[in-house]
C-alpha positions, 0 to 999 in steps of 0.5 A, a space after each residue: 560349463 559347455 564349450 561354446 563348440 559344443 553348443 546347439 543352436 535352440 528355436 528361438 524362444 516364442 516370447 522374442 519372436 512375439 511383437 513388440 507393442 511399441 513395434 505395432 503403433 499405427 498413426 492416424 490423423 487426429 479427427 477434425 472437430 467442428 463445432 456449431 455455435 448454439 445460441 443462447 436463449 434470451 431471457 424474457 425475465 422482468 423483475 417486479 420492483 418489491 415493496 420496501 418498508 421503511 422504518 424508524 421513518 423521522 423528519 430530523 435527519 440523522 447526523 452523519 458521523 464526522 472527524 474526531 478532533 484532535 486537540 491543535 498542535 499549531 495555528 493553521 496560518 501564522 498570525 501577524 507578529 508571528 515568525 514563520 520557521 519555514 520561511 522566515 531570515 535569520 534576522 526574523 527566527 532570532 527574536 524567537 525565545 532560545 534560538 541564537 545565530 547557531 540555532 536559527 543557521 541549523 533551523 534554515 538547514 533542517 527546514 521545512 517543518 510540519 510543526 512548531 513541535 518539529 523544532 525538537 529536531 533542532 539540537 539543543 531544543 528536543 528531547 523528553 521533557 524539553 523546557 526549551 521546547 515549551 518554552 517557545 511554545 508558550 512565547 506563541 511567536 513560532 508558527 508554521 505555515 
C-alpha cells in the first residue's frame, strides 16, 4: 500500500475525458406535419338485381309455427259464483272448501296470487301431495283474476 504522500498524479484516463452520450443530446423542433385531404373516389358501381328462383312454389301457404300449449291451470276470468282470491272479503273466501276465518285472514295477508295453485302457500293447504289443495280444486269455487 502507498502512502497517499507519495502518490503521483497520472493523466486522466481517455475513457473519462470522452463524452458522455447523454452529454451531447441536441433538441430540435419536432417537424410540423400538414396533411392534404384526399378525396375519396366515388364509385360508379350499380348492381344489377339477379334473378331469383323460386321453389316449392304452392297456393296454400305455410302455416307458421304458433305457442305450444300448455295444459290451463286456472280459468282466465272468475265465472259467476266463483270467488276471486285476490279481491274477494273474508265473508266471500269462507264458502271456499278448507278455508275458516284463520285461513281466509292469512290468504288476504299473502295476497295477491298468480294462481289458484298458489293458495299452497297458505299453511295448511300446500305441500306434496296436498288433498286440501285438490280439494279446492276440484270445488272449482276458487279462482283468480
Amino acid at each position: 500500500i502507498v502512502p497517499a504522500t507519495q502518490l503521483v498524479p497520472t493523466k486522466t484516463p481517455t475513457l473519462l475525458m470522452m463524452p458522455s452520450p447523454i452529454m451531447s443530446l441536441t433538441f430540435s423542433p419536432a417537424p410540423v406535419l400538414t396533411s392534404t385531404p384526399v378525396p375519396t373516389p366515388v364509385s360508379t358501381f350499380t348492381p344489377t338485381p339477379t334473378p331469383v328462383s323460386v321453389l316449392n312454389q304452392s297456393s296454400t301457404p305455410t302455416p307458421s309455427p304458433g305457442p305450444t300449449s300448455t295444459p290451463i291451470q286456472q280459468q282466465a276470468q272468475c265465472q259467476e259464483g266463483q270467488v276471486d282470491i285476490n279481491k274477494a272479503p273474508k265473508e266471500e273466501l269462507i264458502k271456499i272448501k278448507h278455508i275458516g276465518d284463520v285461513r281466509a285472514d292469512e290468504l288476504i295477508t299473502l295476497r295477491p296470487f298468480s294462481s289458484v295453485d298458489d293458495l299452497e302457500r297458505v299453511k295448511g293447504i300446500g305441500g306434496p301431495g296436498s288433498k286440501t289443495l285438490t280439494d279446492i280444486k276440484e270445488q272449482g269455487i276458487a279462482c283468480v283474476e
